[in-house]
FINU-333662 format. One record per residue: residue number from 1; residue in one letter; z, x, y of N, C-alpha, C in turn. Coordinates in Angstrom, 1 decimal. Example, Ala and Ser with C-alpha at 12.3 -4.5 7.8 and 13.67 -1.06 7.14 Angstrom:
- k, r, n.c3, n.c1, n.c2, ca.c3, ca.c1, ca.c2, c.c3, c.c1, c.c2
- 1, A, 7.8, 13.2, -5.7, 7.8, 12.3, -4.5, 7.8, 13.2, -3.3;
- 2, S, 7.1, 12.8, -2.2, 7.1, 13.7, -1.1, 7.9, 12.9, 0.0;
END
This chain:
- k, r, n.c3, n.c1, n.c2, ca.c3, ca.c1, ca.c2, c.c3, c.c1, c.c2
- 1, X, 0.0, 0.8, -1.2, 0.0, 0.0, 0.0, 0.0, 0.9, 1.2;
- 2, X, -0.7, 0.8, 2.3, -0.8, 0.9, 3.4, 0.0, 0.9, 4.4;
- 3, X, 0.7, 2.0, 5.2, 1.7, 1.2, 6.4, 1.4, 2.4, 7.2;
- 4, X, 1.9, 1.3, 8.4, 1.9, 2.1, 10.0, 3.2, 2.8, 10.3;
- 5, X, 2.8, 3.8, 11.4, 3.9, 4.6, 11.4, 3.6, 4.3, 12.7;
- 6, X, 4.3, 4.1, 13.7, 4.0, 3.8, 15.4, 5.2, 4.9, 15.9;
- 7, X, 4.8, 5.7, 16.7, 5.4, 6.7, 17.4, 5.1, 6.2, 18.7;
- 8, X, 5.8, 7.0, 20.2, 6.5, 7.0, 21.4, 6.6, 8.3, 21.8;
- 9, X, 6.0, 8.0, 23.0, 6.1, 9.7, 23.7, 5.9, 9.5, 24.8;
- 10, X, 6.7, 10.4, 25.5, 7.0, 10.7, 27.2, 6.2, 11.3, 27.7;
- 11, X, 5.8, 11.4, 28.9, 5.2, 12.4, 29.6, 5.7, 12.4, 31.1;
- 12, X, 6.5, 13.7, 31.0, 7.1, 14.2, 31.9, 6.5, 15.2, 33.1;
- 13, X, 6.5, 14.2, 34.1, 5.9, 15.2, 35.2, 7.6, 15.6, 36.0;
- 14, X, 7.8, 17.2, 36.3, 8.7, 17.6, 37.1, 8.0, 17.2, 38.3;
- 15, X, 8.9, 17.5, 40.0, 8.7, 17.9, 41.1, 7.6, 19.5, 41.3;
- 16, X, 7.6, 19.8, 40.8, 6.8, 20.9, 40.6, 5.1, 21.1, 40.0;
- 17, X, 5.1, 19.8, 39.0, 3.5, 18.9, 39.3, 3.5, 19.6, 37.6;
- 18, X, 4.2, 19.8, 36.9, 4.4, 20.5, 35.5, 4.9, 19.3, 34.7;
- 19, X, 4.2, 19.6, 33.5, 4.6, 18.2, 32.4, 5.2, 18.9, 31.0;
- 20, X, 6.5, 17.8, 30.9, 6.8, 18.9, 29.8, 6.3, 18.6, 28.4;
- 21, X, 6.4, 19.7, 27.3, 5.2, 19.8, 26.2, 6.3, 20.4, 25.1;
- 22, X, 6.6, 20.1, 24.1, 7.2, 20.6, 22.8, 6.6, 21.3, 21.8;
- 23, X, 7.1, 22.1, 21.5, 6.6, 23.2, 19.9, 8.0, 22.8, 19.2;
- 24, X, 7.7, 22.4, 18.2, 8.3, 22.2, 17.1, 7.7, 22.3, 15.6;
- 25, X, 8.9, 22.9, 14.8, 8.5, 23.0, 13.4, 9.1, 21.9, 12.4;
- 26, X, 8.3, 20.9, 11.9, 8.7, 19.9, 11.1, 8.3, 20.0, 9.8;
- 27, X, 8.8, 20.4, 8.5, 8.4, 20.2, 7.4, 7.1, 21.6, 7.2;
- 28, X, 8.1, 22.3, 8.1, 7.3, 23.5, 7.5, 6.1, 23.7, 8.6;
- 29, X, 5.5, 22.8, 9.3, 4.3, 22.5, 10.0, 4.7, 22.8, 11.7;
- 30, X, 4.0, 23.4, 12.0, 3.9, 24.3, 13.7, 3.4, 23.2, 14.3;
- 31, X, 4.0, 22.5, 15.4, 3.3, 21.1, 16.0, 3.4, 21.5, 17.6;
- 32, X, 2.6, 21.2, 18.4, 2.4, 21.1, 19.9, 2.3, 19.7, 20.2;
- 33, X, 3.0, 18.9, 21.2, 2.7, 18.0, 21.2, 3.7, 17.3, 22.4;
- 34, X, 3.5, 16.0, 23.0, 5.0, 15.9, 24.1, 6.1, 15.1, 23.3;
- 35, X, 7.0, 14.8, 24.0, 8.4, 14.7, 23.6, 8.2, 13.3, 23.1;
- 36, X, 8.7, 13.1, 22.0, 8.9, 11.9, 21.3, 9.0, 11.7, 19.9;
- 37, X, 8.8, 10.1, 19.7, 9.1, 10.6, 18.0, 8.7, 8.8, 17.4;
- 38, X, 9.6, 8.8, 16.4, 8.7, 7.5, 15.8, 10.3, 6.2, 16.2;
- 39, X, 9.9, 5.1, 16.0, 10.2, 4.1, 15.7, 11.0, 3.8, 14.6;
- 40, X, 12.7, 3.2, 14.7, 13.3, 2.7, 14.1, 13.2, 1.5, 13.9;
- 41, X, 13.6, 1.1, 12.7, 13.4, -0.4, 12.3, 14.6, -0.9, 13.4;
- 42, X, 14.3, -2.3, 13.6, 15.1, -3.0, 14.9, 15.0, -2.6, 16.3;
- 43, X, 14.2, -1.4, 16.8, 14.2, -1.0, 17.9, 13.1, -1.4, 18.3;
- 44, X, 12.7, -1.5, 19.4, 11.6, -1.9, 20.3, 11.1, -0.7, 21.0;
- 45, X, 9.9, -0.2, 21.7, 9.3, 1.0, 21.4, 10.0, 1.2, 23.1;
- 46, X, 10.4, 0.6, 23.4, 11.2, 1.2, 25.0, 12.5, 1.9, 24.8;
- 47, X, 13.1, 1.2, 23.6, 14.5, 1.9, 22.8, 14.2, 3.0, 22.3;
- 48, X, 13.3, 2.7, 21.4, 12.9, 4.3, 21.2, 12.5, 5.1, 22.3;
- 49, X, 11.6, 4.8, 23.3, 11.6, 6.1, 24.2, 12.8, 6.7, 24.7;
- 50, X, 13.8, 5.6, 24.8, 15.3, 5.9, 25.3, 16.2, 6.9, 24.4;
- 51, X, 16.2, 6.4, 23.3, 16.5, 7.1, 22.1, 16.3, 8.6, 22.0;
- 52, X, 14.7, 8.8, 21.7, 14.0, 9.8, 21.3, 14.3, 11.0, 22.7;
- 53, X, 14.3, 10.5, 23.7, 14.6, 11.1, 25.3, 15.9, 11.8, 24.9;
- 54, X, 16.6, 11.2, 24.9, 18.4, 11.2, 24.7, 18.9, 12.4, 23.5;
- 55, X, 18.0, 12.0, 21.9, 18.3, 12.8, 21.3, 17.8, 14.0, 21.4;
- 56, X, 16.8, 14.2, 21.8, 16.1, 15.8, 21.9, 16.3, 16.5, 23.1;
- 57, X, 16.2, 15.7, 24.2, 16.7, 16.6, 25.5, 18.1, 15.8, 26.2;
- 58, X, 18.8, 15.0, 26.0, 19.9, 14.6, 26.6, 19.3, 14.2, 28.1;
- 59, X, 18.2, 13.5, 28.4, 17.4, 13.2, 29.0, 17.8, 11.7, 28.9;
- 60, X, 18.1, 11.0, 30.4, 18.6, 9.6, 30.8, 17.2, 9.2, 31.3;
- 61, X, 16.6, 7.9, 31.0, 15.4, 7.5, 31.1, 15.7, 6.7, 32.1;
- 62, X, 14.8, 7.1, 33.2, 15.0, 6.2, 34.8, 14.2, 5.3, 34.9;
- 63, X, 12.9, 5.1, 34.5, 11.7, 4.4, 34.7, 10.6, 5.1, 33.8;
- 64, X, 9.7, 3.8, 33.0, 9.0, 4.5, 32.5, 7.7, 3.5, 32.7;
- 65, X, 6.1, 3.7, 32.8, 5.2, 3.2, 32.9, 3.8, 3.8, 31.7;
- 66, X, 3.4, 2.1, 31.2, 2.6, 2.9, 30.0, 1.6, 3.2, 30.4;
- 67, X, 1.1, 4.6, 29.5, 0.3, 5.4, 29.7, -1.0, 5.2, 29.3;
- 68, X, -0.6, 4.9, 27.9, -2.1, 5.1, 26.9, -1.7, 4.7, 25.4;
- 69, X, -2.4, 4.3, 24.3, -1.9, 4.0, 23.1, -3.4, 4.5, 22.7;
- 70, X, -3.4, 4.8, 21.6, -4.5, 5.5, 20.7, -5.6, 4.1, 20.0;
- 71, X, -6.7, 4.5, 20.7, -7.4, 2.9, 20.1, -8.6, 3.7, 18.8;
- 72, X, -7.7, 4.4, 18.1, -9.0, 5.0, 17.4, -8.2, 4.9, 15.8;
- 73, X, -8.8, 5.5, 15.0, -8.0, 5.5, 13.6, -7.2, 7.0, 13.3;
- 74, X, -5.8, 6.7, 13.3, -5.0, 8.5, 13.3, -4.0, 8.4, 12.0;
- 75, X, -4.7, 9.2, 10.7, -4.2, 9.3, 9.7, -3.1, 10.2, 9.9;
- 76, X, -1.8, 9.8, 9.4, -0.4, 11.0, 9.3, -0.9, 12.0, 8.6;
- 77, X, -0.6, 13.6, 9.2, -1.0, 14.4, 9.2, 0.1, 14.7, 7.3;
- 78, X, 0.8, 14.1, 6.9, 1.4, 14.6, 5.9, 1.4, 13.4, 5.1;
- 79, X, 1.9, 11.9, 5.3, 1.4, 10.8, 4.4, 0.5, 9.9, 4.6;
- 80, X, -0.5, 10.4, 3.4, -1.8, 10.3, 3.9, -1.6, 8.4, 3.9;
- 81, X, -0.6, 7.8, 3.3, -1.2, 6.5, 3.3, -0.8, 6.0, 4.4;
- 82, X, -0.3, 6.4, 5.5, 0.2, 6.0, 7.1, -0.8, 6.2, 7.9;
- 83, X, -0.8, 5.2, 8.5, -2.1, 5.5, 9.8, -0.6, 5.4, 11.4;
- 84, X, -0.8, 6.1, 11.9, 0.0, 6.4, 13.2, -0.9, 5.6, 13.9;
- 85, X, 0.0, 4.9, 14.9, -0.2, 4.3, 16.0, 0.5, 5.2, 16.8;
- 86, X, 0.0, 5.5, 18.2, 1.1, 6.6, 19.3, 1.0, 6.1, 20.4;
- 87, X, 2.5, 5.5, 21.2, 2.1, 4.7, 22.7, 3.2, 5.9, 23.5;
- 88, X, 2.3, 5.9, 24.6, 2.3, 6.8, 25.5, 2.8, 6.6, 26.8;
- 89, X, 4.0, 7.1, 27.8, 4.8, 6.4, 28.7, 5.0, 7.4, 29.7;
- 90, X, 4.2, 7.6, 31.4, 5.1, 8.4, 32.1, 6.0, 7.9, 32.3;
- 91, X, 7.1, 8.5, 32.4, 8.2, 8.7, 32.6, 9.5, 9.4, 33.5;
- 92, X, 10.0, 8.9, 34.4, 10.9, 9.6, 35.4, 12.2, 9.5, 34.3;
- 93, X, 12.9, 10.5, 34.6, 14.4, 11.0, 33.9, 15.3, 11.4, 34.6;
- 94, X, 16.4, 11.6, 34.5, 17.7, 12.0, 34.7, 18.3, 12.9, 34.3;
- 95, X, 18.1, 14.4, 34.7, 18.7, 15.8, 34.2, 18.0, 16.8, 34.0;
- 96, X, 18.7, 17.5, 33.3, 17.7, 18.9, 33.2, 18.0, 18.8, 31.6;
- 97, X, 16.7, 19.2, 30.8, 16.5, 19.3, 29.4, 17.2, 20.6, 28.8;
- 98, X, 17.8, 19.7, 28.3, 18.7, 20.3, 27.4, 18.7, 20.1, 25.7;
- 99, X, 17.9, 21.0, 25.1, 17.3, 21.1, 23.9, 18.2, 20.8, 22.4;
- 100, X, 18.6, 19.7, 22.2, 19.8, 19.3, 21.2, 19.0, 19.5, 19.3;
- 101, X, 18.0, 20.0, 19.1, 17.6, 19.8, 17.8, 16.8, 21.5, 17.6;
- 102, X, 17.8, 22.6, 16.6, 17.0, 23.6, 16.9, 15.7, 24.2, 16.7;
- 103, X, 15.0, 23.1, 16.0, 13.7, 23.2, 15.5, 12.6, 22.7, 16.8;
- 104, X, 13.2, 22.0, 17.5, 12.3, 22.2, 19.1, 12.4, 23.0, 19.8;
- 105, X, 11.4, 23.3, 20.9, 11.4, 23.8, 22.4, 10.7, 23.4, 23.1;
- 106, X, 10.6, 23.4, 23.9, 10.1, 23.0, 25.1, 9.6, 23.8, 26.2;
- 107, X, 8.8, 23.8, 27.1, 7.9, 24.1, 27.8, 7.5, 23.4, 29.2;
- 108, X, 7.4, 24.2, 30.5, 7.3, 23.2, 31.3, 5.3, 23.7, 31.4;
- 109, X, 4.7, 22.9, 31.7, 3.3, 23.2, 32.0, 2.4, 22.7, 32.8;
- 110, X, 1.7, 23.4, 34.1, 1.5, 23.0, 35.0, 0.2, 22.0, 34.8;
- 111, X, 0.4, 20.8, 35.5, -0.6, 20.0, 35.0, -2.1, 19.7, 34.7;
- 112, X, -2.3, 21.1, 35.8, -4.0, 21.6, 36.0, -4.3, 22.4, 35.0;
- 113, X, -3.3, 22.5, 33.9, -3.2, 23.7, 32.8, -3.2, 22.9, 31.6;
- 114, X, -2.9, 21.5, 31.7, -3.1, 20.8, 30.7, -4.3, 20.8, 30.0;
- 115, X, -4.6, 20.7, 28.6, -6.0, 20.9, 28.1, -5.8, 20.3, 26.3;
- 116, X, -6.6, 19.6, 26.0, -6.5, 19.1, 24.8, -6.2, 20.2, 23.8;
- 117, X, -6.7, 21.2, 23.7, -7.2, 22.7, 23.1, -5.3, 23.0, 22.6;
- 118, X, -4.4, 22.4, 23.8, -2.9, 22.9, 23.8, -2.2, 21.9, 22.2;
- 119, X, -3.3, 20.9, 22.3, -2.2, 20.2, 21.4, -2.4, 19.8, 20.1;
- 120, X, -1.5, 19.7, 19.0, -2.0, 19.8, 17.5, -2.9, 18.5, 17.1;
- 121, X, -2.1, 17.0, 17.9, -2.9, 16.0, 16.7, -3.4, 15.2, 17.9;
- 122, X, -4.7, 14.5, 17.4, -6.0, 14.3, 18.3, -5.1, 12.8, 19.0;
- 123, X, -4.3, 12.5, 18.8, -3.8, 11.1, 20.0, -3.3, 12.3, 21.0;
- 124, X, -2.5, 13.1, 21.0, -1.9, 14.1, 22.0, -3.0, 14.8, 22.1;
- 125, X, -4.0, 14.9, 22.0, -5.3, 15.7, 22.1, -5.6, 14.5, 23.8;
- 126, X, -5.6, 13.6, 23.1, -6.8, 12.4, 24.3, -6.0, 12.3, 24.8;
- 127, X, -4.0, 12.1, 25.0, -3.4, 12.2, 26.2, -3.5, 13.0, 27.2;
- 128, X, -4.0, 14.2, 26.9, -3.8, 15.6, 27.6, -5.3, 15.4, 27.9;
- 129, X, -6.0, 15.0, 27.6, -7.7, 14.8, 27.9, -7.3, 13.8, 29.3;
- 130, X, -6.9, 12.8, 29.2, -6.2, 11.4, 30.3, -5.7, 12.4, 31.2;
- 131, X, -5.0, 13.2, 31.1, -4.4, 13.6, 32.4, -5.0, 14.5, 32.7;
- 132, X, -6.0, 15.5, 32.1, -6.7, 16.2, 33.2, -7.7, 15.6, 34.4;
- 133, X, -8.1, 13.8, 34.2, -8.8, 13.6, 35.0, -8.4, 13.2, 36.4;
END
């Protein structure tokens, strides 16, 4: 049987015109991509932006406005029987990133420097395509 895996992710522009970008190692796998993550049963994908914010950078979510959702077909990069759905939210925050899971890092990167080329899987590929225009 078939199921969806629906992920959430931030895109963080500083004062400084820089968006922030994660390298993380999951399951063995080297990933570039921005901050976020998947969907809990019961949660609503705004809980989870809140959530996913909080757990990884201790990041208080101020406002968020959607970005982009992936209108194409995105097989999980590890079960193949999940097709990923990925919705996409700038987002203003509260604090300075503070890295709570030691398998992430983070990155500030200047927005003119954004480039699909930076990021592992093709929905975070066409986000970073969206914001260089």
């Amino acid at each position: 049987m078939n199921k969806f895996n629906i992920r959430v992710y931030a895109i963080i522009q500083n004062e400084n015109d820089a968006v922030l970008i994660c390298d993380e190692v999951h399951n063995g796998v080297f990933m570039t991509k921005f901050p976020g993550g998947g969907l809990e049963w019961g949660e609503g994908v705004h809980d989870c932006l809140k959530r996913e914010l909080m757990e990884e950078f201790r990041f208080e979510l101020v406002e968020s406005e959607f970005f982009y959702i992936n209108d194409f077909f995105q097989q999980h990069y590890a079960r193949k029987n999940e097709q990923v759905i990925s919705i996409y939210y700038r987002c203003k925050v509260q604090g300075e990133p503070q890295p709570q899971e030691s398998h992430v890092e983070f990155r500030w990167v200047p927005i003119k420097q954004i480039h699909p080329d930076m990021m592992t899987f093709p929905t975070d590929k066409k986000t970073a395509e969206l914001l260089m225009v």
